[in-house]
C-alpha atoms as a printed R data frame, in Angstrom:
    type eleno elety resid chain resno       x      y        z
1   ATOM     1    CA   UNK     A     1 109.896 13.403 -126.198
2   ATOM     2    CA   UNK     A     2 107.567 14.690 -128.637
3   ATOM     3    CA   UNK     A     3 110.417 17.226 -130.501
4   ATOM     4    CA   UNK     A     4 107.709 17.665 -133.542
5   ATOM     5    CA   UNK     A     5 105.257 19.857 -132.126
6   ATOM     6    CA   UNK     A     6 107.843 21.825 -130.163
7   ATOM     7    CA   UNK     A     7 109.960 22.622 -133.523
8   ATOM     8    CA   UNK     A     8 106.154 23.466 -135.151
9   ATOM     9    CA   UNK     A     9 106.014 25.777 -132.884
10  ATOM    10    CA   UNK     A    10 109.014 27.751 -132.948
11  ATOM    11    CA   UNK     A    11 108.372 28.005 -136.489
12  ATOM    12    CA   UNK     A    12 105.162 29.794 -135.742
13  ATOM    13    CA   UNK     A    13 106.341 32.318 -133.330
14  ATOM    14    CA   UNK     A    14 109.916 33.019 -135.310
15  ATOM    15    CA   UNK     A    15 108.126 33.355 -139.363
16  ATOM    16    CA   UNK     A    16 105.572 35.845 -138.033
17  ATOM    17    CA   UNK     A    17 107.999 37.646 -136.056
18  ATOM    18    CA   UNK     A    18 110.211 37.806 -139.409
19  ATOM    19    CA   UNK     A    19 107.558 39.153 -141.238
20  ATOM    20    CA   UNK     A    20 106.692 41.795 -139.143
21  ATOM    21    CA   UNK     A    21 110.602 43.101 -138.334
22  ATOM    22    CA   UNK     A    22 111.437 41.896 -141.744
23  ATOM    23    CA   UNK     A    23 111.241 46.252 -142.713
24  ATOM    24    CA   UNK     A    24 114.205 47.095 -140.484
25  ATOM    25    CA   UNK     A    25 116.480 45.248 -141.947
26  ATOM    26    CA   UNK     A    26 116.607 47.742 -144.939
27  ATOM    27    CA   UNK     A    27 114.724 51.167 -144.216
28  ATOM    28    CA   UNK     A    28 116.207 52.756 -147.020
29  ATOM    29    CA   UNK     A    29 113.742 50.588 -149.244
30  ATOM    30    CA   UNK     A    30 110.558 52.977 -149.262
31  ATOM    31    CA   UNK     A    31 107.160 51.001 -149.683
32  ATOM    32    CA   UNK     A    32 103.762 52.733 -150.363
33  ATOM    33    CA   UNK     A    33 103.274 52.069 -146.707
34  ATOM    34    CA   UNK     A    34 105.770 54.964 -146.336
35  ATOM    35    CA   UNK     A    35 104.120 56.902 -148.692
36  ATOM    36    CA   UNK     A    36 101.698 59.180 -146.549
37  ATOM    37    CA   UNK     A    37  98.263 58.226 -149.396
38  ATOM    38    CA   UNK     A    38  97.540 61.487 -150.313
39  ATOM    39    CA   UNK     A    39  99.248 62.534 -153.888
40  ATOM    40    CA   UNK     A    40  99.245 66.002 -154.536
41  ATOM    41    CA   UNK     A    41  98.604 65.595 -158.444
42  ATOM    42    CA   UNK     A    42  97.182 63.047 -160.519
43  ATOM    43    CA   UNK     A    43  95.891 62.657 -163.636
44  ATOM    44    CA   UNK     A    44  94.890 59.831 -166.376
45  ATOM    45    CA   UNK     A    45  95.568 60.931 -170.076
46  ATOM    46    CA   UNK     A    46  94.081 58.294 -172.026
47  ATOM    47    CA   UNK     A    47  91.920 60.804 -173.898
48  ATOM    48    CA   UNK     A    48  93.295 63.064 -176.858
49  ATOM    49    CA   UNK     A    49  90.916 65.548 -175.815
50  ATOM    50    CA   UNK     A    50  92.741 66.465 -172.175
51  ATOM    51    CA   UNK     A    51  95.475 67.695 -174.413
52  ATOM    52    CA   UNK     A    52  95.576 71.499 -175.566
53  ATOM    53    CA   UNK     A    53  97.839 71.881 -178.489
54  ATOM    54    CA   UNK     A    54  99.310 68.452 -177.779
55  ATOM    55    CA   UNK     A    55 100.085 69.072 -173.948
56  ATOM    56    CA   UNK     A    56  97.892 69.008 -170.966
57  ATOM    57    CA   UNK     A    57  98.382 72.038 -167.902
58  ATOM    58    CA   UNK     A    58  97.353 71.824 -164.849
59  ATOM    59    CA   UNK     A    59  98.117 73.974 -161.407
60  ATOM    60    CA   UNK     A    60  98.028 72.236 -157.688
61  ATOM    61    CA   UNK     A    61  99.779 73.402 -154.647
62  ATOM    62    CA   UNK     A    62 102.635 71.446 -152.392
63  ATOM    63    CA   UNK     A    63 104.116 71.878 -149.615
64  ATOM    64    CA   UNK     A    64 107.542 72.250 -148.606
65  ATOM    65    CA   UNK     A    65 109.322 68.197 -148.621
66  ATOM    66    CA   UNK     A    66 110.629 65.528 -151.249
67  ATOM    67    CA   UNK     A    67 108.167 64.300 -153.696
68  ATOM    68    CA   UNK     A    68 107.869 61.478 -156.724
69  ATOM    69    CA   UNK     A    69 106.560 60.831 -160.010
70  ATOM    70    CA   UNK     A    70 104.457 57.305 -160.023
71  ATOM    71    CA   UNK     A    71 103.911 56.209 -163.219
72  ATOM    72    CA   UNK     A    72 100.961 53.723 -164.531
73  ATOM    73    CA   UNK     A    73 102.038 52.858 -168.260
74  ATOM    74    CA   UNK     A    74 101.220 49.927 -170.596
75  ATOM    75    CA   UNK     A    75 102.881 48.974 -173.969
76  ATOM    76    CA   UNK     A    76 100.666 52.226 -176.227
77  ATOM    77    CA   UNK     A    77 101.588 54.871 -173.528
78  ATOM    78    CA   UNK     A    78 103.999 57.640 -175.111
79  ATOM    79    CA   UNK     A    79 107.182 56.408 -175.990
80  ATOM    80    CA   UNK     A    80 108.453 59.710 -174.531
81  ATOM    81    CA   UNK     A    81 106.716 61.955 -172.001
82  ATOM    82    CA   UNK     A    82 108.065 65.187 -170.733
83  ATOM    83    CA   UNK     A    83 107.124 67.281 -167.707
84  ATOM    84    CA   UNK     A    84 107.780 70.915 -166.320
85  ATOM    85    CA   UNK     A    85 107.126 72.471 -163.019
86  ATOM    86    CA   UNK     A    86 106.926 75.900 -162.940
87  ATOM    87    CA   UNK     A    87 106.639 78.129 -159.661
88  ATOM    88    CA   UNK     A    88 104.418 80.592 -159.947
89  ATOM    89    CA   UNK     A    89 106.996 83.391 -160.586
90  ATOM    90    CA   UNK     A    90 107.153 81.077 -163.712
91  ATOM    91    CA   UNK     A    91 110.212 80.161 -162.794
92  ATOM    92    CA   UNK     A    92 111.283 76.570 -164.093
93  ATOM    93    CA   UNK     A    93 111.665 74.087 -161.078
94  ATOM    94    CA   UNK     A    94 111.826 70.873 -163.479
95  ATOM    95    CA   UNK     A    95 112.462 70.065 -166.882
96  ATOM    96    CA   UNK     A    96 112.148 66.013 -166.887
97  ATOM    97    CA   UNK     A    97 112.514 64.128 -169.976
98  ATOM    98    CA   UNK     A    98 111.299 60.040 -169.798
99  ATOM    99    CA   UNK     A    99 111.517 57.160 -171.840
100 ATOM   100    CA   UNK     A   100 109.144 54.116 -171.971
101 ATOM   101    CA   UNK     A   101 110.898 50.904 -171.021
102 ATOM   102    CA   UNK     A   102 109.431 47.503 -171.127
103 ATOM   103    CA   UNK     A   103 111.027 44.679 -169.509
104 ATOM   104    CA   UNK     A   104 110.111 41.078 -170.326
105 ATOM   105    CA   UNK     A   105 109.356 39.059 -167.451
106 ATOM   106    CA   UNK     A   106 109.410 35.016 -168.341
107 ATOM   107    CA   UNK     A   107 108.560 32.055 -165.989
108 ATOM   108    CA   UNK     A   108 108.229 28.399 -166.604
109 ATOM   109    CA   UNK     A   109 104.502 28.607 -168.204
110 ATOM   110    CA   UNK     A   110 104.113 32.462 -169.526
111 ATOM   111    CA   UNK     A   111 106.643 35.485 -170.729
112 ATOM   112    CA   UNK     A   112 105.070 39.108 -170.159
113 ATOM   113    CA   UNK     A   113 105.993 42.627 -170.965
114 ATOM   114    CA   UNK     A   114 106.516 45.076 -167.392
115 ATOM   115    CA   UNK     A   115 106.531 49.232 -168.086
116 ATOM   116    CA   UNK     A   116 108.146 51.800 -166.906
117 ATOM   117    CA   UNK     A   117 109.229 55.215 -167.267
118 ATOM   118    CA   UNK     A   118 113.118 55.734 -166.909
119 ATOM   119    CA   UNK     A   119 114.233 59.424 -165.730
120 ATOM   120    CA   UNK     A   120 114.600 61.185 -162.419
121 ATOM   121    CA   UNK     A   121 111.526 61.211 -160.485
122 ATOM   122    CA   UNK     A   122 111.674 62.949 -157.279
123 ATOM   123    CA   UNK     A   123 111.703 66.264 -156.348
124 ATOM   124    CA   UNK     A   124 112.234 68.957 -153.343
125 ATOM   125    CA   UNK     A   125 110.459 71.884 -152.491
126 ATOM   126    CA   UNK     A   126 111.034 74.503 -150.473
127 ATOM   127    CA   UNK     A   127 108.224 76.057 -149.153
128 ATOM   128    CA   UNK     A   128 104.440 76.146 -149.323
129 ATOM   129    CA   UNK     A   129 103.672 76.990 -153.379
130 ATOM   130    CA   UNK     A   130 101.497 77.097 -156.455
131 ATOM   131    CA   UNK     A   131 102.597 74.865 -159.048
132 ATOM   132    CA   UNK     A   132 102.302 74.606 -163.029
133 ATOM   133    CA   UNK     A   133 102.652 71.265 -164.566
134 ATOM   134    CA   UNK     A   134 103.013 71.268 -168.526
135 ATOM   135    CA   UNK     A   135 103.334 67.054 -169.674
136 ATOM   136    CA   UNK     A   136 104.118 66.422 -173.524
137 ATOM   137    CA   UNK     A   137 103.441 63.110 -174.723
138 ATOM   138    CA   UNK     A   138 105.375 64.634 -177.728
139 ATOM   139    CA   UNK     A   139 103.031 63.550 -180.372
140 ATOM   140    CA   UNK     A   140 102.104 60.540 -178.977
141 ATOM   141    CA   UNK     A   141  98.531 61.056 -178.386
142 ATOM   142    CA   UNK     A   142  97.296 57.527 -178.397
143 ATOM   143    CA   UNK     A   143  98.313 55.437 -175.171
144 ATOM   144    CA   UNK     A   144  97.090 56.033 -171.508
145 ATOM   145    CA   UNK     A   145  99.428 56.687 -168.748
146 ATOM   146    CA   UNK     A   146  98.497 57.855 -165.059
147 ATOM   147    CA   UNK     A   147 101.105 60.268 -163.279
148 ATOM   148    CA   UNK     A   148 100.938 61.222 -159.868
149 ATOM   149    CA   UNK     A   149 103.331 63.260 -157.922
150 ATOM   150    CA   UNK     A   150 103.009 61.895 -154.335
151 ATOM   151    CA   UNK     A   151 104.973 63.005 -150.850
152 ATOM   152    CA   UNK     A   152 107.425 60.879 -149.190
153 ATOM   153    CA   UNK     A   153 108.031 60.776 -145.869
């Protein structure tokens, strides 16, 4: 009986099929696969210049579902960053405040710094509307960060 090719086998049909049923196991886990690719706002402030009076405005539209703040920061982005949404009855539909966070990562041959912003990052909407966005780097005019707001299914 030749039992090694049989058991090299089974290992090729069941570690495939793992892989590809491995995302039922927890759906509440979203990926960017579940992210539909389009964001609805995006924007990279690396330049003082975007910013009017220290803040940079902007206006895009959404439509009515859940949506969340993606963040692309590095170790000089604003140590705080603060955004508004404002409907276009100017009432205010967020007032988000975030910190920068950086999280050492270490392995056996390297240590490195992860970022993040810490705050709450998704929001709901409604209904079809026109949106303001106001972000503040409060002062903090010399890092680059990219936001995007993007939908979630």
């Amino acid at each position: 009986m030749k039992k090694k090719p049989i058991l090299g086998v089974i290992c090729l049909v069941i570690i495939p099929a793992m892989i590809i049923f491995g995302d039922q196991v927890n759906p509440d886990n979203l990926k960017d696969s579940e992210i539909d690719g389009s964001n609805v706002f995006h924007i990279r402030l690396a330049d003082p210049t975007l910013y009017e009076n220290g803040v940079y405005v902007d206006y895009f539209q959404v439509e009515k579902g859940v949506y969340e703040f993606r963040f692309v920061p590095n170790g000089d982005s604003p140590q705080k960053l603060s955004i508004k949404l404002f409907a276009e009855s100017d009432v205010v539909l967020m007032d988000n405040h975030f910190e920068l966070e950086g999280s050492l990562v270490e392995d056996d041959i390297s240590s490195w710094y992860t970022w993040d912003y810490l705050g709450e990052k998704r929001i709901s909407f409604d209904e079809l509307q026109q949106i303001k966005i106001i972000v503040s780097p409060n002062g903090d005019l010399r890092g680059p960060v990219s936001i995007e707001l993007v939908p979630i299914k």
